[in-house]
C-alpha atoms as a printed R data frame, in Angstrom:
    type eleno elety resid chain resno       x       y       z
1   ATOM     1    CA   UNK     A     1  84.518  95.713  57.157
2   ATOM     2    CA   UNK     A     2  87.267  96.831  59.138
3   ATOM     3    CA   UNK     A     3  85.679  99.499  60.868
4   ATOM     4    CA   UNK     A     4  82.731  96.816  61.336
5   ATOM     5    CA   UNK     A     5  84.933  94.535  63.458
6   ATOM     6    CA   UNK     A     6  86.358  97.679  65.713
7   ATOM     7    CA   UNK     A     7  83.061  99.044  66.313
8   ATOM     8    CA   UNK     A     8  84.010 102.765  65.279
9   ATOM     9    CA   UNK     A     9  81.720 105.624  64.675
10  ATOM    10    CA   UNK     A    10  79.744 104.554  61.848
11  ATOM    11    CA   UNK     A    11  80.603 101.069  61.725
12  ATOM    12    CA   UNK     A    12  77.695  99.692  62.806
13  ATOM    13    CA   UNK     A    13  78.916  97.593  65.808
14  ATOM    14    CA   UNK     A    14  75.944  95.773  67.568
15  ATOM    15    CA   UNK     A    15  75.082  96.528  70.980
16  ATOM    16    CA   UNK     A    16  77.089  93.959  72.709
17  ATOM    17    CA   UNK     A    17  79.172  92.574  70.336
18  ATOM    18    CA   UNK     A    18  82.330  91.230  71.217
19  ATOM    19    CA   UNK     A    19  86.066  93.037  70.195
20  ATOM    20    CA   UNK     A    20  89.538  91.073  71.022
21  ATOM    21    CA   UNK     A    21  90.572  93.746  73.344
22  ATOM    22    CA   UNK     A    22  88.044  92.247  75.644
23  ATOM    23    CA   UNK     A    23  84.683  93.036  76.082
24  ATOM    24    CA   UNK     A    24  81.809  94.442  75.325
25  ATOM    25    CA   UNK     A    25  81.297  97.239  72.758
26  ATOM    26    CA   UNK     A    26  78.425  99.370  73.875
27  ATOM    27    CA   UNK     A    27  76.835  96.759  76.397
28  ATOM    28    CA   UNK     A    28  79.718  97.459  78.703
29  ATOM    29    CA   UNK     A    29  78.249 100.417  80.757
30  ATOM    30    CA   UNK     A    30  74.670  99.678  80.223
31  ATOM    31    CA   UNK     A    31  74.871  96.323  81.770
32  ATOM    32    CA   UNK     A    32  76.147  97.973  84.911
33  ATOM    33    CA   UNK     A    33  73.314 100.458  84.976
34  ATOM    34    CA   UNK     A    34  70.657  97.637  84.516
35  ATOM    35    CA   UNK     A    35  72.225  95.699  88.132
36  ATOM    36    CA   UNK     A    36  72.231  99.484  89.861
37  ATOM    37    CA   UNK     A    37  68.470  99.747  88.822
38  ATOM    38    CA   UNK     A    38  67.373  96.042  89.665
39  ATOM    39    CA   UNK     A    39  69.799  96.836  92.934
40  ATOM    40    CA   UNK     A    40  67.953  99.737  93.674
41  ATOM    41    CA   UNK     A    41  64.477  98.301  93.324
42  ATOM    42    CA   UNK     A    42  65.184  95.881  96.032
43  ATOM    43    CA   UNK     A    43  63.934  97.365  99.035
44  ATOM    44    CA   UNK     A    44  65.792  94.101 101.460
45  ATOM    45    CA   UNK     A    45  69.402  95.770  99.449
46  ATOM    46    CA   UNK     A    46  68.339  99.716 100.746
47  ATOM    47    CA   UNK     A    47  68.051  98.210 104.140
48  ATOM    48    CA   UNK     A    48  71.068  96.299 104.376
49  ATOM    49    CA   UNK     A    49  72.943  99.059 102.793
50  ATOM    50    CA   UNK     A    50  71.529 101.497 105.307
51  ATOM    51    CA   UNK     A    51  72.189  99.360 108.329
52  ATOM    52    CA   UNK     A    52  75.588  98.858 107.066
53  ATOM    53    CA   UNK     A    53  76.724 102.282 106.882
54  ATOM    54    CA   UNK     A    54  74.459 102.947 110.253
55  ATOM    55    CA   UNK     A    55  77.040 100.148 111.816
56  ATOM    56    CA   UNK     A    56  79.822 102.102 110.259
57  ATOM    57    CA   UNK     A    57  79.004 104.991 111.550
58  ATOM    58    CA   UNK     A    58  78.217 104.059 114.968
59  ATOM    59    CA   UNK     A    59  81.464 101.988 115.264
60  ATOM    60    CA   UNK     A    60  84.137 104.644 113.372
61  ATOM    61    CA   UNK     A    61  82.137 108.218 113.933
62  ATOM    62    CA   UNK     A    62  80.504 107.457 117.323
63  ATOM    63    CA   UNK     A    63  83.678 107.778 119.320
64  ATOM    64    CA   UNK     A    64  84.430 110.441 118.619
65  ATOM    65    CA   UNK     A    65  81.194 112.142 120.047
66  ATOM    66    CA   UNK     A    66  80.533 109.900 123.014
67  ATOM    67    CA   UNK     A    67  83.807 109.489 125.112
68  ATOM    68    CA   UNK     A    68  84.556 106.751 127.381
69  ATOM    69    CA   UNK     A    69  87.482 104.713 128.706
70  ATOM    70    CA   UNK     A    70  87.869 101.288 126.906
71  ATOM    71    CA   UNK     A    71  90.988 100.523 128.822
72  ATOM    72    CA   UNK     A    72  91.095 101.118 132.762
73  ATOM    73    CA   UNK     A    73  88.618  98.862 134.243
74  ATOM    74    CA   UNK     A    74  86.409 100.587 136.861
75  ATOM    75    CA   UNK     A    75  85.258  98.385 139.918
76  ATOM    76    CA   UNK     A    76  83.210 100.824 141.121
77  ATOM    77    CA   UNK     A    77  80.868 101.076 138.733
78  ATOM    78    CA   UNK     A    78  80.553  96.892 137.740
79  ATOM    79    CA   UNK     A    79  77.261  95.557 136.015
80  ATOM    80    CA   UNK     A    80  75.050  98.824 136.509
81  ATOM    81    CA   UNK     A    81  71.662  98.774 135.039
82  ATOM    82    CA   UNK     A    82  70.931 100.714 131.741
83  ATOM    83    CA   UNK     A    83  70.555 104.248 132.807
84  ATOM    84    CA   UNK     A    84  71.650 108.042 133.563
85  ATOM    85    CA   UNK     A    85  75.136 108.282 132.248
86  ATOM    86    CA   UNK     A    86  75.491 104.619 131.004
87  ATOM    87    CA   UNK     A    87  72.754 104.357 128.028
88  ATOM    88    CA   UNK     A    88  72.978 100.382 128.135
89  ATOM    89    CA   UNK     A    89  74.903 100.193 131.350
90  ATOM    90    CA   UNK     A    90  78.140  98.655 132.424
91  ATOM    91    CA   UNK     A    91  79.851  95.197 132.552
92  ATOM    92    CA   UNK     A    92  81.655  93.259 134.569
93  ATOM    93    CA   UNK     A    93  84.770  95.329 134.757
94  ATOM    94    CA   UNK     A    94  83.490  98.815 134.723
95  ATOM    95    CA   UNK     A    95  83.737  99.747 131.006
96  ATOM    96    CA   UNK     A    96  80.623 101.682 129.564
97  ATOM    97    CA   UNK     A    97  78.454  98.803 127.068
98  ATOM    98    CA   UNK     A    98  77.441 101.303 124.522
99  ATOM    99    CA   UNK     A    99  81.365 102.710 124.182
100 ATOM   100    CA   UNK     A   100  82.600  98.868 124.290
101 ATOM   101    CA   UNK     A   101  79.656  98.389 121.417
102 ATOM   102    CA   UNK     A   102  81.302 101.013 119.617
103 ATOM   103    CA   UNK     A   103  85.160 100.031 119.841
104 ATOM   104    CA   UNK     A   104  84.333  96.735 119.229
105 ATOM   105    CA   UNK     A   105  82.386  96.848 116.044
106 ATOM   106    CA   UNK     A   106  85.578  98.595 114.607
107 ATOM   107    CA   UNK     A   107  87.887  95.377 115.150
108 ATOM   108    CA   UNK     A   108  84.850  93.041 113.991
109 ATOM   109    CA   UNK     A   109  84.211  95.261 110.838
110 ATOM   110    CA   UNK     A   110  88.005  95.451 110.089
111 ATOM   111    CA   UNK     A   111  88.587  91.905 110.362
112 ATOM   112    CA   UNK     A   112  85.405  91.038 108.195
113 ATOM   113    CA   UNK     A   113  85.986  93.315 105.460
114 ATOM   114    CA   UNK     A   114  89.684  92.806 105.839
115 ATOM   115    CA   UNK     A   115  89.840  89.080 105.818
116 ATOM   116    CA   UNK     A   116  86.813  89.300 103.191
117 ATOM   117    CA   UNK     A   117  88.862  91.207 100.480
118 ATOM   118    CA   UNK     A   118  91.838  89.253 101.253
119 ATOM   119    CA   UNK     A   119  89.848  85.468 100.227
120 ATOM   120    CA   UNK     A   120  88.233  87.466  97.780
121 ATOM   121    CA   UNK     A   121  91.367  88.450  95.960
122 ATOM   122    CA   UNK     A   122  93.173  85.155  96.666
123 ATOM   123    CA   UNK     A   123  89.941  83.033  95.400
124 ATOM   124    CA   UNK     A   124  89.840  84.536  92.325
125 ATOM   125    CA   UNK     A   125  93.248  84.742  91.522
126 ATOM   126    CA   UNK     A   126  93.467  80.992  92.211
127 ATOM   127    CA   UNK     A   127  89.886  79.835  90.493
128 ATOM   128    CA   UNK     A   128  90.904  82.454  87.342
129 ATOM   129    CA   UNK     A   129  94.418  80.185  87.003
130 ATOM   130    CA   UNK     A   130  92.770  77.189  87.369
131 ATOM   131    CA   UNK     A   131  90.007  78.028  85.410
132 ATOM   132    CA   UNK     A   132  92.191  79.491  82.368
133 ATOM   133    CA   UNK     A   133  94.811  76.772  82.474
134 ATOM   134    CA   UNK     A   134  93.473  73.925  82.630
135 ATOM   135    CA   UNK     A   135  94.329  70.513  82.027
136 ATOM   136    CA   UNK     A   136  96.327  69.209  84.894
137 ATOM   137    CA   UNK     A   137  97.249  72.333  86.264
138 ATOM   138    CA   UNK     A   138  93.853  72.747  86.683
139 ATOM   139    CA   UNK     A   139  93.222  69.461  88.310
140 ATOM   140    CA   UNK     A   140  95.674  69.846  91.156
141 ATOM   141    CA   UNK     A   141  95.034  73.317  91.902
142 ATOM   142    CA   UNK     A   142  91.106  72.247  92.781
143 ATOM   143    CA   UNK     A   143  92.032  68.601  94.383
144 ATOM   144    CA   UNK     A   144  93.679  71.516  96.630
145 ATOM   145    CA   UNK     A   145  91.001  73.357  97.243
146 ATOM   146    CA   UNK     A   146  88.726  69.994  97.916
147 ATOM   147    CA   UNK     A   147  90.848  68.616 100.568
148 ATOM   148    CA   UNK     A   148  90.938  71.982 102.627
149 ATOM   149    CA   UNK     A   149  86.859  72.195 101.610
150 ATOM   150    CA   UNK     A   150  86.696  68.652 103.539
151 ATOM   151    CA   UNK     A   151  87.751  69.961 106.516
152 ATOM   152    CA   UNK     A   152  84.950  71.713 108.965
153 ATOM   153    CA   UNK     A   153  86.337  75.330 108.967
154 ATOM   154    CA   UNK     A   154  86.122  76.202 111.958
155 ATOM   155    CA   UNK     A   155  87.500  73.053 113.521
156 ATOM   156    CA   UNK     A   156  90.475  73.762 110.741
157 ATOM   157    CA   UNK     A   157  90.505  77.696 111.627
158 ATOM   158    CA   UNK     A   158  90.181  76.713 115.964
159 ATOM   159    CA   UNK     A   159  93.756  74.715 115.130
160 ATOM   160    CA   UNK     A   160  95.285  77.440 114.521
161 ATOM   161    CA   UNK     A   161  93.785  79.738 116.153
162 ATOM   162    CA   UNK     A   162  95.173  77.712 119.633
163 ATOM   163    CA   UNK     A   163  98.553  77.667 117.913
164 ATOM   164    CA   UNK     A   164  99.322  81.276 116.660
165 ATOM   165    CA   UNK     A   165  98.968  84.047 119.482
166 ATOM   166    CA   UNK     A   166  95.588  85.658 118.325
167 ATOM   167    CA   UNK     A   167  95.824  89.477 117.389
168 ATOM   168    CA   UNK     A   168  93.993  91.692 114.534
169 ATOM   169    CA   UNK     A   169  95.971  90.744 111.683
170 ATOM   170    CA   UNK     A   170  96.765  87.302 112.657
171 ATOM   171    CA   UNK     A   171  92.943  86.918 112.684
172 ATOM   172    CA   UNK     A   172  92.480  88.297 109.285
173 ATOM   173    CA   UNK     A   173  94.590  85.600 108.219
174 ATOM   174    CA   UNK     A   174  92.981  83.127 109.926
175 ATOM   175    CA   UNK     A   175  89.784  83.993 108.335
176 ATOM   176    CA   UNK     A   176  90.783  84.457 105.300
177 ATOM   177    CA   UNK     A   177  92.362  81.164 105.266
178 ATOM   178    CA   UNK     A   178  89.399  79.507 105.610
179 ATOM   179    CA   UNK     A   179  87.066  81.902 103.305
180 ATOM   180    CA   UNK     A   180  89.326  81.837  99.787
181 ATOM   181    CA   UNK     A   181  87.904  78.802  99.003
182 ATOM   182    CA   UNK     A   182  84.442  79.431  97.684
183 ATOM   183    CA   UNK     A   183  85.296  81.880  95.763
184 ATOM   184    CA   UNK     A   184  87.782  80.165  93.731
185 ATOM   185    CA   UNK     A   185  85.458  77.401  92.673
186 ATOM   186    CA   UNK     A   186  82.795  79.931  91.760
187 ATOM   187    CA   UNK     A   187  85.800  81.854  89.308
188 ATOM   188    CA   UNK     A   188  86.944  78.854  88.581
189 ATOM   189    CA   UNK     A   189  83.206  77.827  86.743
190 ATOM   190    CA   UNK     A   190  83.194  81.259  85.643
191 ATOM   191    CA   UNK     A   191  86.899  81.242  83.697
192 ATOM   192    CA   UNK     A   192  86.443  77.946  82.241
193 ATOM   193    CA   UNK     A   193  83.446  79.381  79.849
194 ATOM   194    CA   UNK     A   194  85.423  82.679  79.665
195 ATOM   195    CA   UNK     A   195  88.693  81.203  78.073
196 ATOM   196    CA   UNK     A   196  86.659  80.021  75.059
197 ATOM   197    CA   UNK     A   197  85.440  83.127  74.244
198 ATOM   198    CA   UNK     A   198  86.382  84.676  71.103
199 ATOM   199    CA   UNK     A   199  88.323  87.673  72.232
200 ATOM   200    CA   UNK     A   200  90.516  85.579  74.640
201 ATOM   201    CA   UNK     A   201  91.231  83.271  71.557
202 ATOM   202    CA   UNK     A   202  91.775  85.844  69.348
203 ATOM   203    CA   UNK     A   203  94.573  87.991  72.077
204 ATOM   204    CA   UNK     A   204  95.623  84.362  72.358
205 ATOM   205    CA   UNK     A   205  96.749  83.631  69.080
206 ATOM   206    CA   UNK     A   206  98.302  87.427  68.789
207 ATOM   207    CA   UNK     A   207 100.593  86.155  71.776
208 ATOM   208    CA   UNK     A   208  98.853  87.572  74.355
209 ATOM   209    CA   UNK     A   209 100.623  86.243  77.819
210 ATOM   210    CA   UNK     A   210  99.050  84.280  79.931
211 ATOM   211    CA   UNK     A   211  99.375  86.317  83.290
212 ATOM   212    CA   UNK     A   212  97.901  89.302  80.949
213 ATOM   213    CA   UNK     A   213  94.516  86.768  79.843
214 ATOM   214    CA   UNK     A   214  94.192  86.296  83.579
215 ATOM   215    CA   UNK     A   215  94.082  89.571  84.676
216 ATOM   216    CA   UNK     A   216  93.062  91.513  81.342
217 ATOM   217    CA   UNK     A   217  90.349  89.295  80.181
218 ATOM   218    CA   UNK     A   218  88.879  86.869  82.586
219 ATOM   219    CA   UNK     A   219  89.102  88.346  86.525
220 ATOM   220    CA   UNK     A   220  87.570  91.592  84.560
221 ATOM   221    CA   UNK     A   221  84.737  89.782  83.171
222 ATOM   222    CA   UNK     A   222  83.683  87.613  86.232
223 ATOM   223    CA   UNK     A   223  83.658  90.744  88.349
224 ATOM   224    CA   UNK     A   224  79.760  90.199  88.834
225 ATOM   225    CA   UNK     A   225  80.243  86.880  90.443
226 ATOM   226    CA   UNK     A   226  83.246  87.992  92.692
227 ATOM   227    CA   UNK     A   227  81.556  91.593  93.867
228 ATOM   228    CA   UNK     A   228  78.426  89.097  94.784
229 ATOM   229    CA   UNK     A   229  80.473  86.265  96.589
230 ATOM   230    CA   UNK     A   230  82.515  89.126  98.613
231 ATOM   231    CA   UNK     A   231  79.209  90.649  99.914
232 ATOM   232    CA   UNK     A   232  78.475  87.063 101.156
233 ATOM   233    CA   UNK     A   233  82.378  86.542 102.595
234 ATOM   234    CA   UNK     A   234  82.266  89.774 104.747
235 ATOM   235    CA   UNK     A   235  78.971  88.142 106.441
236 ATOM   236    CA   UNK     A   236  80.785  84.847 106.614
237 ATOM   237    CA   UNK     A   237  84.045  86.547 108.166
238 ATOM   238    CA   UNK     A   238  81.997  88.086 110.850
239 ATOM   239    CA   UNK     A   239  80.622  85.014 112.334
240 ATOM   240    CA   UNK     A   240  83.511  83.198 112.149
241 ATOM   241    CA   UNK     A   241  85.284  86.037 114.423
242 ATOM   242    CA   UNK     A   242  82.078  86.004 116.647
243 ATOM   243    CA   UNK     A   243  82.572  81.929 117.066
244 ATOM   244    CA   UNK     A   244  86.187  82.377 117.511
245 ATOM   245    CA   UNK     A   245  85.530  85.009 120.136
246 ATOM   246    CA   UNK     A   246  82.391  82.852 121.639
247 ATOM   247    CA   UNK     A   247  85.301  80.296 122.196
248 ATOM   248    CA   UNK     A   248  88.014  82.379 123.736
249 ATOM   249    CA   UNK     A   249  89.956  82.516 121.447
250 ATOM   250    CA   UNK     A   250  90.271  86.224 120.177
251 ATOM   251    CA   UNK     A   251  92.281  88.772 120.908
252 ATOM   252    CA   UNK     A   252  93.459  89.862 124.519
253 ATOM   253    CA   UNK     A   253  92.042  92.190 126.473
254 ATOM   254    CA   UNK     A   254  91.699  95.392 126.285
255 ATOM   255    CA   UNK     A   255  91.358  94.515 122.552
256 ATOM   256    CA   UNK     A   256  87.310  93.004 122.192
257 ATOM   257    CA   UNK     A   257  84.867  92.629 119.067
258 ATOM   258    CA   UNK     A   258  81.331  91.606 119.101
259 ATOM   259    CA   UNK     A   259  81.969  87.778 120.303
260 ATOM   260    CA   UNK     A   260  84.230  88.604 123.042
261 ATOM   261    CA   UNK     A   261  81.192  90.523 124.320
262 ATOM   262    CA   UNK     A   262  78.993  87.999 123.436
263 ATOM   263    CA   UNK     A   263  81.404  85.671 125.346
264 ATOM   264    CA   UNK     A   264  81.798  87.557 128.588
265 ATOM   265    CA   UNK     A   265  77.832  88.385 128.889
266 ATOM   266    CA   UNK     A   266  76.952  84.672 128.804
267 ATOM   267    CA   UNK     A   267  78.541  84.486 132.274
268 ATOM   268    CA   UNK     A   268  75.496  86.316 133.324
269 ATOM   269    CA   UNK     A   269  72.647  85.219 130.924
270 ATOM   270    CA   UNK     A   270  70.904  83.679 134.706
271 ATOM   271    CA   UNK     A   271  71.455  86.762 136.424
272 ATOM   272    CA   UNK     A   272  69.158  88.942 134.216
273 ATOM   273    CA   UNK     A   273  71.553  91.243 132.980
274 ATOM   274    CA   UNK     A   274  70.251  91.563 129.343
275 ATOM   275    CA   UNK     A   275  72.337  94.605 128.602
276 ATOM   276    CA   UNK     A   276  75.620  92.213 128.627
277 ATOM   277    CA   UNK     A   277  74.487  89.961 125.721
278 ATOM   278    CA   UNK     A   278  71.575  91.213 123.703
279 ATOM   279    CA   UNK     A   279  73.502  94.800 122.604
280 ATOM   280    CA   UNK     A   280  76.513  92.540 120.899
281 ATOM   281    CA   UNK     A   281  74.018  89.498 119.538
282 ATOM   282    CA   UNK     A   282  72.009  91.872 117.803
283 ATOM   283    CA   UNK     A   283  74.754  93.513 116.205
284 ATOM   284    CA   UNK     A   284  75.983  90.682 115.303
285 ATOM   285    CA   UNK     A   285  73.084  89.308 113.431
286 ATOM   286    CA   UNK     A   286  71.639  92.695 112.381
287 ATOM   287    CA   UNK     A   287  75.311  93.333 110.302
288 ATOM   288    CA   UNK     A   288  75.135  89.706 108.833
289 ATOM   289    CA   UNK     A   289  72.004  89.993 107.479
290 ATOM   290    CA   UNK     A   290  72.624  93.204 106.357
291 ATOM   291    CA   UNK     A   291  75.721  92.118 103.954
292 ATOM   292    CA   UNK     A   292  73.508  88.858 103.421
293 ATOM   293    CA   UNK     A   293  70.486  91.351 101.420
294 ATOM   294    CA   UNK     A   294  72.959  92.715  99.874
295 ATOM   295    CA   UNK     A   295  74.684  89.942  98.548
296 ATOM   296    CA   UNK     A   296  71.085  88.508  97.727
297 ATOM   297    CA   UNK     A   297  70.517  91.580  96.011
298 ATOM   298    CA   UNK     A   298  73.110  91.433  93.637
299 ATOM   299    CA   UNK     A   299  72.727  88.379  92.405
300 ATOM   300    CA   UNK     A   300  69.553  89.144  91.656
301 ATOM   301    CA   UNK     A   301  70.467  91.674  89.560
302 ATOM   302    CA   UNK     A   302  73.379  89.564  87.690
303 ATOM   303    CA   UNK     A   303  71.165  87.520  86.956
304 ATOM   304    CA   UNK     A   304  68.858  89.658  85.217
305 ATOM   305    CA   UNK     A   305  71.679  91.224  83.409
306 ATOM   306    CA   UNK     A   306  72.275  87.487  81.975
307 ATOM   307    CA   UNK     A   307  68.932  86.710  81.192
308 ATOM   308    CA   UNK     A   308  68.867  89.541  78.895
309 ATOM   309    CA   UNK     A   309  71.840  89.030  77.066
């Protein structure tokens, strides 16, 4: 009987029975091969992968092949036409479009994947506390997160954005500021039918602490939820920097991302010169929908995974 309950060799354990050390037997690592092959079959989630790691590549690896000064302005050469040694011409300062295309997807990717894993990890952390707790502790913790909810974010994150001098990291914070939210509710729902589990109950009444239930038993086993909502936070991040940018209100110059071109082409948007807008809008939406298929994509395949349990 013993051996039944442990699941060793010969004891017969069902395919996803439950053990108090927190999981899944046998249905552990087959669960996770059943969302890779739904993920897979999604041809939207191979496309938004690829133009993901396309947009890494051109903004990290690009660089370093095609050289170009992103920090003395060059009056000379001011809003030339796509062509000969400028692929998608110049702005209004001189610097090379496709080079500031390049430089400035690697701020807007860092601060959306950045500010992304930072809600993400804060979210969870919070919902999985609230979630576990319960009771009162519970009820403040989420009153918390309501009042912030009630507030537009970007009027809440354009506060202090116009307070704090803008930079890289402060913007990270700023984003992430606004972006933990979400995902605490969701881990919240999630660790509020994961507490009465039997495996939590049973490390419960062995004395298991309650910082070790958080982080042993229930963040592990809403994973699928939180790897699904970050996918979605990364395209959230990035249009919040874009509409902070839009607004003026990212970092200084020479420092730019996608919005601050965005921004500065819009100056021209009766003058014909596409090459100033359409290069950094496109990116833009091309990397949002991108993480957006993805996310999609994955909770497809969660919730496949549940249905068959």
């Amino acid at each position: 009987m013993t051996a039944l309950l442990a699941g060793e060799p010969g004891g017969g354990a069902l395919p996803g029975s439950e053990t108090p050390e927190g999981g899944e037997v046998q249905a552990g690592g087959s669960a996770w091969r059943m969302i890779g092959s739904v993920f897979i079959q999604s041809r939207l989630a191979l496309v938004g992968v690829a133009i993901v790691v396309l947009m890494l590549l051109f903004s990290f690896v690009g660089p370093l092949f095609y050289h170009t000064d992103q920090v003395h302005t060059n009056l000379a050469a001011v809003n030339l036409p796509p062509g000969g040694s400028h692929p998608l011409g110049t702005d209004e300062v001189g610097y090379d479009v496709l080079g500031r295309l390049m430089v400035s997807g690697q701020s807007t990717l860092i601060v959306g994947l950045a500010a992304a894993l930072l809600a993400t990890v804060v979210g969870t952390l919070w919902g999985a506390i609230a979630g576990y707790v319960g009771g009162v502790v519970d009820a403040i913790m989420m009153r918390i997160v309501d009042s912030v909810l009630s507030i537009p974010p970007l009027v809440l994150i354009l506060v202090l954005a116009s307070v704090i001098k803008p930079s890289t990291s402060v913007l990270i914070l700023l984003v992430a500021t606004v972006s933990w939210l979400i995902p605490s509710r969701l881990v919240r729902g999630e660790a509020l039918t994961l507490r009465t589990r039997e495996y939590v109950q049973a490390s419960r009444a062995m004395g298991g602490r309650h910082g070790w239930m958080v982080l042993r038993h229930i963040t592990p086993n809403a994973i699928g939820v939180i790897v699904v909502q970050a996918t979605f936070e990364v395209a959230n991040a990035i249009l919040l920097l874009a509409a902070l940018s839009y607004l003026g209100l990212g970092p200084a110059p020479p420092s730019t991302n996608w919005g601050s071109m965005l921004n500065d082409g819009l100056n021209y948007i009766y003058e014909g010169k596409w090459w100033l807008i359409y290069p950094a809008g496109l990116a833009i939406v091309l990397t949002v929908i991108a993480f957006n298929f993805i996310g999609d994509a994955l909770r497809a395949a969660l919730e496949v995974r549940l249905q068959v349990r």
